[in-house]
N, C-alpha and C positions, 0 to 999 in steps of 0.2 A: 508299768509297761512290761517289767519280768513277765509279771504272774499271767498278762492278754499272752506276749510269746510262746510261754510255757505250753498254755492252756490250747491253745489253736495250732501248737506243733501236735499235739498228745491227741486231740481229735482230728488232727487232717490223718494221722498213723493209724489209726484206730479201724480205720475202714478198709486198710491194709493189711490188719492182721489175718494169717492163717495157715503160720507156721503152726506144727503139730511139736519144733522145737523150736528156743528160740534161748543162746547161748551169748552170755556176758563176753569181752572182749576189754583187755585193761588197754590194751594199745592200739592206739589210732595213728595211723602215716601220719609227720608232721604237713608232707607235701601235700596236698590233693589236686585231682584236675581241678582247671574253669569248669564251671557248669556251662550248659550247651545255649550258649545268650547269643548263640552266631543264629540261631534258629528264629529267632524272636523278632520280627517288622517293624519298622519303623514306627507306623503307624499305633501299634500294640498302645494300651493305654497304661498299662505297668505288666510287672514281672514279680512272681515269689518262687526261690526255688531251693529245696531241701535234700538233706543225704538220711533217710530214716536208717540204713545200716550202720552212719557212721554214730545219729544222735543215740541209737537203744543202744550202740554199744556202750555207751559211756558209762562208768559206774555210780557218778552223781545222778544221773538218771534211771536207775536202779529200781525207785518203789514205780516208777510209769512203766518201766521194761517190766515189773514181778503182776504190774494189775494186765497187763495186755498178757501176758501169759495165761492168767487165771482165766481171762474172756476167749484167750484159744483153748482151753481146757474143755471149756464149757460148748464151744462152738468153732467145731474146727476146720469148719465148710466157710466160713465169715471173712475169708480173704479177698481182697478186690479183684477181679477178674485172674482168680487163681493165684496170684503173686502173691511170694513168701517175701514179708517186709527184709530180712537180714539180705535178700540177694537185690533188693533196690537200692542202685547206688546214687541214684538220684530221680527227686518230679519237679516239672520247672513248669508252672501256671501261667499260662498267659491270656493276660484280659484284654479284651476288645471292648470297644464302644457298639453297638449295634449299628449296623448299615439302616438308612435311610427307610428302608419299605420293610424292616425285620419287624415282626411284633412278639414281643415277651411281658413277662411280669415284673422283669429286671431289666433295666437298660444297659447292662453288661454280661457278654458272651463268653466262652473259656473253654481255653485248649490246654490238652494234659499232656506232657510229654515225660516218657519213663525210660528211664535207662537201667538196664539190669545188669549182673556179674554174672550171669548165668544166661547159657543161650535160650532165647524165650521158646515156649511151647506155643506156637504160634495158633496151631488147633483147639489147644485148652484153653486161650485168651479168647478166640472166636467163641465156642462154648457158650463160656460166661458171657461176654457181650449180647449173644444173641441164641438161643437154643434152636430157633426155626434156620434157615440154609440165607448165609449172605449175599446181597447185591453188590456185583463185580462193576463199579463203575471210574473210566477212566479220565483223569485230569492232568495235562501237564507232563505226561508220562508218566504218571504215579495211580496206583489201585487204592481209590476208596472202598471200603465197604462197609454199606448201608442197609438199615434193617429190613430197607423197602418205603415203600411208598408211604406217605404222610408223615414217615421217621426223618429228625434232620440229624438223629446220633447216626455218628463216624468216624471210623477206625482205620489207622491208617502206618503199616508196618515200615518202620525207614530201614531197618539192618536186623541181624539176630539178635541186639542186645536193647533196638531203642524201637519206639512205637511210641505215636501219638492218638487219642480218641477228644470227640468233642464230641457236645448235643446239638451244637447246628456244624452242620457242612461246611458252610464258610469261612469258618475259621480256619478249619482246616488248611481251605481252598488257599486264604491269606498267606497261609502258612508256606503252602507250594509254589507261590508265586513270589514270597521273600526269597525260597532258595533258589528258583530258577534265575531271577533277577538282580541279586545284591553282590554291589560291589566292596563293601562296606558296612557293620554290621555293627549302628550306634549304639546297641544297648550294649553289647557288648565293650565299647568303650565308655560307657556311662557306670557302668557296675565291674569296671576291670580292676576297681580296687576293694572290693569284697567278693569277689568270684569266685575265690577259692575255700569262704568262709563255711559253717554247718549252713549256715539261711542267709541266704541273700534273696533283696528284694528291690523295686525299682518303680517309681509312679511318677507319672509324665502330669505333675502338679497345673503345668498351664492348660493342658488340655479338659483336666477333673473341672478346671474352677471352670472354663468357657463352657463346657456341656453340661454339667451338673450341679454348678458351684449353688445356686441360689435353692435347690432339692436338699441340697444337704447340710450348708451352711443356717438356713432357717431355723432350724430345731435348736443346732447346737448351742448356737449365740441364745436362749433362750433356756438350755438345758447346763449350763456349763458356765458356773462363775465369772471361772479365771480366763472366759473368752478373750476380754480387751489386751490380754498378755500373750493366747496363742494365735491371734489377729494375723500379726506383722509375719509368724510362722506362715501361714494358707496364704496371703496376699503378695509375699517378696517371693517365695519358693516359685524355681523353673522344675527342677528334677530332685524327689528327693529319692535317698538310696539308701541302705540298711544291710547291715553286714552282722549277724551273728557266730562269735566259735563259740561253737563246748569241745571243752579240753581238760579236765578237771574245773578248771575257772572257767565264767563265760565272758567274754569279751562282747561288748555292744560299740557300735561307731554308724552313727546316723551323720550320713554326707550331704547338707542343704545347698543346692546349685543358684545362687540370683543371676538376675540380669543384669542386675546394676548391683556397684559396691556399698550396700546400705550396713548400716552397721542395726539397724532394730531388729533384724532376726539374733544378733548374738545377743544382743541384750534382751530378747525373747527368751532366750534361752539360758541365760544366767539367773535372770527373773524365776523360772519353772525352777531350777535347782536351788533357791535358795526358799522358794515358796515349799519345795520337798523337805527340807532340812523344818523349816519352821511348824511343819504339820505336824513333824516327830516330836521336837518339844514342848507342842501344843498337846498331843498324847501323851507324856507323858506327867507334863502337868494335872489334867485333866482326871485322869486317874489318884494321883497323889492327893488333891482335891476330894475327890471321893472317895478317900481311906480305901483304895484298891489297888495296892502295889502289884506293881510288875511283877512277875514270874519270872525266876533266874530263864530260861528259855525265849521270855517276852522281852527282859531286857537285854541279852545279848542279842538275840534277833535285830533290835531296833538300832542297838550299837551299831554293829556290821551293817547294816543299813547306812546309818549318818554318815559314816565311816566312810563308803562307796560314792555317797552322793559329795561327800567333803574333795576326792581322789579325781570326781570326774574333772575331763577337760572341757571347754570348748572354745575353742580359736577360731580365728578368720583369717584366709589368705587369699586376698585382692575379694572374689566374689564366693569365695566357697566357704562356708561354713562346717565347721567339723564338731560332731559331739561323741567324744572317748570315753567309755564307763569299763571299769569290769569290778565282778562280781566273783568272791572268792571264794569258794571252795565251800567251806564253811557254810558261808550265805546262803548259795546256790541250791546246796544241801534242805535248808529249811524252807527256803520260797518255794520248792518244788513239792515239800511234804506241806505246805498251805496249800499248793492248788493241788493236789488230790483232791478233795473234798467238792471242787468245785468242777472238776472233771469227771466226779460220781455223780453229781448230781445233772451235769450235760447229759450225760450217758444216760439216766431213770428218766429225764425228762425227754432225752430222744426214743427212748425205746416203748413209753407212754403215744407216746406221736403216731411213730409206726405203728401199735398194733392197733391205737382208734383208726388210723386209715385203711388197714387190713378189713376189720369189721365192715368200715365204710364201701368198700370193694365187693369185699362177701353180697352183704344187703341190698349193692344195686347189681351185683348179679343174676342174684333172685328175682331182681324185679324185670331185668329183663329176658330171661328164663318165666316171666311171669306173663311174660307177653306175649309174647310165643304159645304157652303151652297153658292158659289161663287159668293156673294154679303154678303154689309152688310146686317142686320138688319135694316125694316124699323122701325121708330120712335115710329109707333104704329104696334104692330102684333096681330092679329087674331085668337083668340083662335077653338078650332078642331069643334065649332058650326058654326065657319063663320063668325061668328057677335058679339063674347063679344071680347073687345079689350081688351089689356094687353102691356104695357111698354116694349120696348125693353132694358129696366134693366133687368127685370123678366127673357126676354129671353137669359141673358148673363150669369147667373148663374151660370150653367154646366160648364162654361167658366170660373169660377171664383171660384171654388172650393166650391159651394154650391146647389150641385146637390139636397143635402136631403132640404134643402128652397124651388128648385123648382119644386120637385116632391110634395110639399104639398099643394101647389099655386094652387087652380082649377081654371083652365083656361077658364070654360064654364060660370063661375060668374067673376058677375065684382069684381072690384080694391077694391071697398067700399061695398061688400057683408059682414055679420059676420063672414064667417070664413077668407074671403083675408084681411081682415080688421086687424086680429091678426097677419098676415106676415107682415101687414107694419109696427108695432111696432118694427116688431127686426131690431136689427140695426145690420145693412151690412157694418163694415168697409171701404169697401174700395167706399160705395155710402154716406157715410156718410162724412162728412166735418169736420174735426180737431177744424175748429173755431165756428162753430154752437151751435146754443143754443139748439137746436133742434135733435138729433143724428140721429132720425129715418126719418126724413125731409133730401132728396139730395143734393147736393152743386155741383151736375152735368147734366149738360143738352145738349143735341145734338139741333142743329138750323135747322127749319122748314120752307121750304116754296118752292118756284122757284126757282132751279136751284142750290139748299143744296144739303150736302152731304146727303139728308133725306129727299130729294126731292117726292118721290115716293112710294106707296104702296107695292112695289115689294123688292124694295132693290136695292140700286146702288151699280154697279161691277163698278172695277178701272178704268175697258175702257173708262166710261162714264166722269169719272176726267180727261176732258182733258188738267187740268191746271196742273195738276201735283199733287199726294198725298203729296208732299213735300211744296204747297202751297195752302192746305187746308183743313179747320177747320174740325175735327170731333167731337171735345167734349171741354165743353167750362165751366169755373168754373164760379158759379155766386149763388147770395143769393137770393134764394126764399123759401117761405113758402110752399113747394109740398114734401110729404108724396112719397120716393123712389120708390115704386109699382104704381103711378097713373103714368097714360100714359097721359101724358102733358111736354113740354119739350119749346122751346123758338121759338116764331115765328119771321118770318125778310122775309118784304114785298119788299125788294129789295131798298125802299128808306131810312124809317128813320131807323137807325142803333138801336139794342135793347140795352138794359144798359146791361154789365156780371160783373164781381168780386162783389166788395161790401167787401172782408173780410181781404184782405193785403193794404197797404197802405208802400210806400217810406216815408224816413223822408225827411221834407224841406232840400235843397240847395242852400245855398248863398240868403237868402232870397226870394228864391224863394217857394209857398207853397207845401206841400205834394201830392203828385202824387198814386192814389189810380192805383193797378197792378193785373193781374191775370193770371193764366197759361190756356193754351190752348195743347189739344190735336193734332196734325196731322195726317193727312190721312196716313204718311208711318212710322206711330209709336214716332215721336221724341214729344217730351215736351218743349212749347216754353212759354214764360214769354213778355205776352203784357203790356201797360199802357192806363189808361185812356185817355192819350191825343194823341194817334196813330193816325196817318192822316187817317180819314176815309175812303178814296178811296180806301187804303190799307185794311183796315181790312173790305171793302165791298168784295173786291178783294180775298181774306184769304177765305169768307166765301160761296163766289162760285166754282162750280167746272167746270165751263167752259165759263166764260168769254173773256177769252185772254191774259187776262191782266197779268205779270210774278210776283210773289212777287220782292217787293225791299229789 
């Protein structure tokens, strides 16, 4: 349960980073405020809400504070709508159930609320939320703004220090009619005793099982042994609540609310900690067994472990159920240098995600660029003089939801004039590379030469692919140092092959070494995942459009 907290504090942080500094702190106030639960509806279906100034400062958290540094080193534009995570003094998440006629991919909506130490730049939040000019619309006496039409993202400033944003409106909307309306503000007496904690959290359990209980319970009781022992836990719970401090030690207290005084949730819960304690000495049995003794490292870890789970409490007082753990120093210490590894591996597997979906973006831009203008885009396009060339990134733009970038782009000056000069600083998403150091530098190139898909001055129509768009290359991930707006992209002279990836990497197999991978776009839209050692014939063959030759 540590190592899911850990893990899910370090990536909700993650997306915040963008500080250019970011400075350790040995002392934390004992006091802190409530988090802001008076905000929160009745209705709301739970609550998470976190202090990231207070968690990086902590020095047991130290190797997540030195990796989030190295990712601001690297990328120092990566902060969430501008904000420097040390002046977030708190985000308090609030989920909704979907209204009646909403339709999503998720049956659950979410509203952000941020409070800063610093008074917000309210301009440079707008900004990031949205680069084109906000929709002023009025509810309740309060200013949403909205990205415009078929957008239900919404931003909504309460004071100089707090703001809330959602991706549907209505949440919002919920949001404004709790404060206009409330007399009384339950979650905040629901979670008034972990309110002051690093993480507090809060789920309206009767409401989960009646809306979703049979979606989600299905799998588990199927995926999950020791179901018939966390049964009585889903089935008895009214409101459970979750209070985390880090403070050198981290203190854990999960508050289980019933309806009725059943005593099977403690003995649910005595059952899980005593089935934790037997796992351990089933580990290290197990090993002993197999002449593979512990490592001084392994066995104190497991210690300190038993140790914690030996310390915890859990009592009952009439209906409420209390489970007391902490985790000391020590411990805390080593469970956090375990989930590293598993917070690197979130990170390469999210940032694989993003740029296949980047590509994904690219290729059906083209294609509707393609429809339009019944060829692609050649590599280099010709501004309205004739003669100053311009990237056909530049000219995908409109394609890409950033008509107001292209409308500003003067097309009769080059790439490196002073005013296109300040276009190539902004960073374009989806021309920008998830792993670069660089944000405003590409991590996307189309391939130049004879007989490419980008072969010609004119623009090549599918007819001329006569190997098939389904066997060749349109856009190709690779690390270079080229600024998104300059019209330069990868030449390939039909013999030696050009280097492309450089930023994903397989891990070794069976002693074999690591296999450096990259994804490629295709001519009829799909997203494919090459490796460095692909038989060249093949990816000469990928990168022509009318050789003969069929992919394999």
């Amino acid at each position: 349960m540590l190592s899911i907290i850990l893990s899910v504090g370090a990536l909700v942080c993650l997306p915040l980073t963008g500080l250019a500094q970011l400075q350790a702190q040995d002392k934390v106030p004992e006091k802190r405020e409530p988090f802001r639960l008076d905000l929160v509806p009745e209705e709301a279906l739970g609550v998470i809400a976190f202090r990231p100034a207070q968690l990086l400062s902590e020095p047991t958290l130290k190797p997540i504070r030195e990796l989030l540094l190295k990712d601001m080193e690297r990328s120092p534009d990566m902060a969430f709508l501008g904000l420097k995570p040390m002046d977030v003094k708190s985000v308090t998440v609030i989920y909704f159930l979907l209204d009646i006629r909403e339709t999503s991919r998720s049956p659950i909506k979410t509203a952000f609320l941020f409070e800063t130490t610093n008074e917000l730049d309210q301009a440079k939040i707008k900004q990031n939320f949205w680069q084109s000019e906000l929709e002023e619309n009025t509810y309740q006496g309060k200013t949403l703004l909205t990205k415009g039409s078929g957008s239900e993202d919404a931003l909504l400033f309460l004071s100089d220090h707090t703001f809330l944003f959602s991706d549907k409106t209505s949440a919002l909307k919920k949001i404004i009619d709790h404060m206009h309306n409330r007399n009384d503000s339950i979650w905040s007496r629901r979670l008034a005793d972990v309110s002051t904690t690093s993480v507090a959290a809060g789920i309206n359990m009767q409401t989960l099982r009646n809306r979703l209980g049979k979606v989600l319970i299905q799998p588990l009781t199927q995926r999950i042994p020791a179901w018939p022992m966390i049964a009585p836990i889903w089935e008895n719970t009214e409101i459970a609540t979750l209070g985390v401090t880090v403070q050198n030690d981290l203190s854990l207290k999960l508050i289980f609310e019933q309806k009725n005084n059943s005593e099977q949730l403690k003995q649910s819960l005595d059952g899980l900690l005593l089935l934790g304690k037997n796992m351990i000495r089933q580990f290290q049995a197990t090993r002993g067994n197999l002449n593979r003794p512990l490592q001084p490292n392994e066995e104190s870890y497991l210690k300190r472990l038993e140790n914690a789970f030996t310390e915890t409490q859990v009592t009952q007082n009439d209906t409420r159920v209390t489970f007391s753990s902490v985790f000391k120093q020590e411990l805390l210490s080593q469970m956090v240098d375990l989930t590293i590894p598993a917070i690197l591996q979130a990170r390469a597997a999210a940032q694989r995600s993003r740029s296949k979906y980047n590509i994904k973006l690219i290729v059906l831009a083209l294609h509707n660029y393609y429809e339009r203008h019944h060829h692609f885009p050649p590599a280099i396009v010709m501004g309205p003089d004739g003669k100053t060339p311009h990237s056909w990134r530049v000219e995908l733009l409109p394609y890409l939801d950033q008509q107001a970038l292209y409308d500003e782009y003067r097309m009769n000056e080059p790439w490196n004039s002073k005013h296109n000069l300040k276009i190539a600083e902004t960073v374009v998403p989806v021309f920008s590379h998830p792993s670069s150091s660089k944000p405003a530098n590409t991590g996307y190139f189309v391939v130049v030469g004879d007989d490419t898909a980008f072969n010609n001055k004119q623009g090549v129509s599918f007819k001329e692919i006569t190997d098939g768009t389904s066997n060749t290359i349109a856009v190709v991930e690779a690390k270079r140092d080229i600024p998104w707006t300059k019209p330069e992209d990868i030449s390939y002279d039909g013999k030696k092959l050009p280097q492309f990836g450089g930023f994903f990497e397989n891990p070794p197999v069976n002693g074999q070494p690591a296999t450096g991978v990259y994804f490629v776009g295709l001519c009829d839209g799909r997203v494919r995942m090459l490796q460095d050692n692909i038989d060249e014939e093949l990816l000469k063959s990928l990168l022509t459009i009318a050789d003969g030759k069929p992919d394999q």
